[in-house]
Backbone as CSV, one residue per row, in Angstrom:
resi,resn,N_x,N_y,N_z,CA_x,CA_y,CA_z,C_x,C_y,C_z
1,UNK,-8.977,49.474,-14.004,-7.818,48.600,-14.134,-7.574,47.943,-12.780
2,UNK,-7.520,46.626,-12.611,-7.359,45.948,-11.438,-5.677,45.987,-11.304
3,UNK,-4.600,45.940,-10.201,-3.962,45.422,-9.953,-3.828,44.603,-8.694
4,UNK,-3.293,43.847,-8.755,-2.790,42.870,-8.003,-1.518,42.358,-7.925
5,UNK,-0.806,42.033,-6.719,0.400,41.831,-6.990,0.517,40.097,-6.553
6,UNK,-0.321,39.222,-6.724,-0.395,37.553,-7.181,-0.774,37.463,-8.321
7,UNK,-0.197,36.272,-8.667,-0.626,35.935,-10.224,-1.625,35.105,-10.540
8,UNK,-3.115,35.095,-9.676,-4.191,34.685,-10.122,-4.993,35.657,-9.261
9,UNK,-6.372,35.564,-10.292,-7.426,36.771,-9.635,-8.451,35.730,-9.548
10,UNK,-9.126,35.480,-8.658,-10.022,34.453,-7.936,-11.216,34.882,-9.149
11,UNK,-11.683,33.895,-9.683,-12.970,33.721,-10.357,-12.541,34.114,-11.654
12,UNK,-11.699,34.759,-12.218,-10.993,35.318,-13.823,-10.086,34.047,-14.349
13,UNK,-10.885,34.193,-15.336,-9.623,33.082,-16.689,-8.671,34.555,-17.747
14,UNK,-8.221,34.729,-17.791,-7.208,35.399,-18.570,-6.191,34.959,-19.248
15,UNK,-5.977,36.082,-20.339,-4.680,35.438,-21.210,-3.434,36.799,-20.918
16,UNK,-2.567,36.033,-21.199,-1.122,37.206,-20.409,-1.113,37.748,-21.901
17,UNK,-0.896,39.242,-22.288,-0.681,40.264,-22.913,1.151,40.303,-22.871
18,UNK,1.532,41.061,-21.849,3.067,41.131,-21.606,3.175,41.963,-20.367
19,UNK,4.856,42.283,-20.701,5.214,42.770,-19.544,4.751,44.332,-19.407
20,UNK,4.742,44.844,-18.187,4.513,46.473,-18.244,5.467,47.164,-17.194
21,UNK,5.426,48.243,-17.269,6.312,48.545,-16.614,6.311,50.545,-16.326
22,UNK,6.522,51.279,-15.827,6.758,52.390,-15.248,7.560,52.801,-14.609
23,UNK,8.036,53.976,-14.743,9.466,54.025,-14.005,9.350,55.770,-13.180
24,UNK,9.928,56.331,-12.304,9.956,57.806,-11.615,10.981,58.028,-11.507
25,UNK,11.929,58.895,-11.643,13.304,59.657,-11.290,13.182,60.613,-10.519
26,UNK,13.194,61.074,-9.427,13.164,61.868,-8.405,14.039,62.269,-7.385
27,UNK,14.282,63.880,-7.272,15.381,63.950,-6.502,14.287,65.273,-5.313
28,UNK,14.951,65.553,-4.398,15.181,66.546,-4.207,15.761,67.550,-3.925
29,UNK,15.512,68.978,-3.700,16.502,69.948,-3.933,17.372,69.868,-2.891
30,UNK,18.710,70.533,-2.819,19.440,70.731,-2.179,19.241,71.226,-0.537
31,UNK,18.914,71.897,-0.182,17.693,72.505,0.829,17.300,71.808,1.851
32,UNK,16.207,70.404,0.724,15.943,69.686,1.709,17.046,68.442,2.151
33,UNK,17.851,68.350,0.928,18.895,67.148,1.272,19.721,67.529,3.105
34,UNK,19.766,68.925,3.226,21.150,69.224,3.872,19.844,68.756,5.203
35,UNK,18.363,69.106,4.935,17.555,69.428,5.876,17.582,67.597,6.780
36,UNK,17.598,67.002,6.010,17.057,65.756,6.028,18.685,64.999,6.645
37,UNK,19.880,65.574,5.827,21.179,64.917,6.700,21.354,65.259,8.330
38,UNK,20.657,66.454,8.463,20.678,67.125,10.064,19.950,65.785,10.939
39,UNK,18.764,65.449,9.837,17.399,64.548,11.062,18.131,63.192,11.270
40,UNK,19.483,62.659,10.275,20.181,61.995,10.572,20.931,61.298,11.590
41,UNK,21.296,62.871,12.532,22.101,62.834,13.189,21.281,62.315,14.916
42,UNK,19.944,63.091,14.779,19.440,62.391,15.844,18.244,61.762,15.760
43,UNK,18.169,61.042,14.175,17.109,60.034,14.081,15.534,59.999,13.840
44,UNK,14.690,59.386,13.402,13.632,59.471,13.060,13.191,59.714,11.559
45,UNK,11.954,59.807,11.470,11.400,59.720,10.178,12.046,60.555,9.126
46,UNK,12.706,60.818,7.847,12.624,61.420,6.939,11.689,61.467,5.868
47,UNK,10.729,62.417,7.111,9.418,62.248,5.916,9.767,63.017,4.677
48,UNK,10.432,64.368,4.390,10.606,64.684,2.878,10.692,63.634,1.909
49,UNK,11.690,62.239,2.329,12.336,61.013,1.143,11.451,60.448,1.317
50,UNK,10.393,60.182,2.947,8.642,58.941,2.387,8.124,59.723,1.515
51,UNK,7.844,61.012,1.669,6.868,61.841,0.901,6.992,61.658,-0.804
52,UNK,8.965,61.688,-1.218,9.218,61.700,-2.437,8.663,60.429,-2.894
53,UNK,9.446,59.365,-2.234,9.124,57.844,-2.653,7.306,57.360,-2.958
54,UNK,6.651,58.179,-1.921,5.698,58.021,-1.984,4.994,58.454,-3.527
55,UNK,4.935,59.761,-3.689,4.684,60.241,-4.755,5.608,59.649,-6.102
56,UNK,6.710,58.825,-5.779,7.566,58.177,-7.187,6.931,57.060,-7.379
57,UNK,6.102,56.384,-6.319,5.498,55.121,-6.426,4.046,55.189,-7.258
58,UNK,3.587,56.377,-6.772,2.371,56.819,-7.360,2.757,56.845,-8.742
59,UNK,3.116,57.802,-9.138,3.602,58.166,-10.614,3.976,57.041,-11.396
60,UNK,5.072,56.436,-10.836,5.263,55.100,-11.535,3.940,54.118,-12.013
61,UNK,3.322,53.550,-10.907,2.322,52.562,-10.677,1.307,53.673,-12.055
62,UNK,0.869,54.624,-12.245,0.282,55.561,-13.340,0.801,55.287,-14.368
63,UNK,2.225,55.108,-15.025,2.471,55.166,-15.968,2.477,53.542,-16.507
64,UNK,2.772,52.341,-15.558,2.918,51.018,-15.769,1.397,50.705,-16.260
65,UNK,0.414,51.751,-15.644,-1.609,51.367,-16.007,-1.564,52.101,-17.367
66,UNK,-1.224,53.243,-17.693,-0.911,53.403,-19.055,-0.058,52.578,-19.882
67,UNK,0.921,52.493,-19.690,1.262,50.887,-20.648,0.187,49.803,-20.978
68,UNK,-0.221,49.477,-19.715,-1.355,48.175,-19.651,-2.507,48.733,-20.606
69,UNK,-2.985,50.075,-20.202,-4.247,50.316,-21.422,-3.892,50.613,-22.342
70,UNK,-2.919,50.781,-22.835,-2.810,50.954,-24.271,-1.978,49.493,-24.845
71,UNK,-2.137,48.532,-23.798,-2.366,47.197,-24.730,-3.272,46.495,-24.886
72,UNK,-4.573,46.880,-24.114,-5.787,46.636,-23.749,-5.732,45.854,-22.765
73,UNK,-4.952,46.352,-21.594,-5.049,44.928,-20.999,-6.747,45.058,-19.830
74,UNK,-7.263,44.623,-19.372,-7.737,44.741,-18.306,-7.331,44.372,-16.771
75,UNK,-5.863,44.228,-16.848,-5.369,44.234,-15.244,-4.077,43.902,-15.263
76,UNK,-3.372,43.775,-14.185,-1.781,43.912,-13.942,-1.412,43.116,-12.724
77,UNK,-1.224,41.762,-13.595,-0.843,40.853,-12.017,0.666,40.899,-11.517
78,UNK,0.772,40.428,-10.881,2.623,40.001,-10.272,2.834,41.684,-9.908
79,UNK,2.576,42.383,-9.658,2.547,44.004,-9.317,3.885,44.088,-8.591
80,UNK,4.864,44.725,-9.193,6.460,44.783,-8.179,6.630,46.166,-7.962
81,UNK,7.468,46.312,-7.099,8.233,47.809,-6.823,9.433,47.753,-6.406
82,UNK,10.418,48.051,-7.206,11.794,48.243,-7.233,12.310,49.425,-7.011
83,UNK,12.933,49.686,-6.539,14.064,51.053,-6.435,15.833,50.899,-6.348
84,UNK,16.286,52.036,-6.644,17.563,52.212,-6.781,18.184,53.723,-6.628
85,UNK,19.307,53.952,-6.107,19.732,55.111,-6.045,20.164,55.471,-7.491
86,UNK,19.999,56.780,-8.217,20.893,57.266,-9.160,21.720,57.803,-8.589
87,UNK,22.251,58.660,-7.366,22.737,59.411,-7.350,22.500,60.493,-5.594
88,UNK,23.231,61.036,-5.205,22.911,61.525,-3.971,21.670,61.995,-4.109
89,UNK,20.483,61.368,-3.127,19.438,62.396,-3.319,18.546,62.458,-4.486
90,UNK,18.704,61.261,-5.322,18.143,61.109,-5.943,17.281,59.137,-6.573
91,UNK,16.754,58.977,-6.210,16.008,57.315,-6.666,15.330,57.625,-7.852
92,UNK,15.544,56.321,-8.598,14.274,56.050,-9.164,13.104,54.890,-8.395
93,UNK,12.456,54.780,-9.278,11.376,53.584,-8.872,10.469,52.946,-9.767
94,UNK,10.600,52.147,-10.240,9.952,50.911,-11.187,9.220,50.343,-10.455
95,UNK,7.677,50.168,-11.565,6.885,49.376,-10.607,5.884,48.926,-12.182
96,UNK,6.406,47.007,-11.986,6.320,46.599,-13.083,5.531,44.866,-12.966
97,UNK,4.789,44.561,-13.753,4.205,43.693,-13.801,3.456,43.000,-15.147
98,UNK,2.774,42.022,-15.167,2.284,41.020,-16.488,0.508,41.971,-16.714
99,UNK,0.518,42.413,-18.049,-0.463,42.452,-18.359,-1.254,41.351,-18.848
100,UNK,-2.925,41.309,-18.396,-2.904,40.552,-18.947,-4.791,40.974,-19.502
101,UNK,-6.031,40.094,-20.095,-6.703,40.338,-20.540,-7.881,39.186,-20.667
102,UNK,-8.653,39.661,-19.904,-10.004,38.551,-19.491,-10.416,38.210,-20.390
103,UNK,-10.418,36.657,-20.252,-11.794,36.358,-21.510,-12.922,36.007,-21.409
């Protein structure tokens, strides 16, 4: 499955299928929240929340390629990644784009 996040693939004629889309809800535990408000105070990376985001992006971008193959698509242009807080300590992350299907 190709993605790409422009909406032309150099040398491919294709027809657009639809939209796709994937989504992650992810929190973590309490533990690390209090761990991560401390690194706050004097700054720097919160790698626990790259680590989560990281792995919500993954997961997502997995489930948006399952959408796409089970419309047959062969690829996923306009490729986005959105996020939003639900909640303390907790994001989701959508990562959504045009299926579409070579001819």
């Amino acid at each position: 499955m190709l993605l790409t996040n422009t909406e032309n693939i150099p040398g491919k004629d294709y027809e657009i299928i639809g939209l796709v889309s994937g989504n992650m809800i992810q929190s973590k535990h309490i533990g690390k929240d209090i761990g991560q408000g401390l690194k706050t105070i004097v700054g720097g990376e919160l790698k626990a929340y790259t680590e989560m985001m990281s792995e919500s992006r993954s997961i997502a971008t997995a489930r948006m390629v399952e959408s796409a193959e089970s419309m047959g698509a062969d690829a996923v242009v306009c490729v986005r990644f959105a996020t939003s807080a639900i909640m303390g300590g907790a994001a989701e992350m959508v990562c959504y784009g045009t299926a579409v299907k070579f001819k």
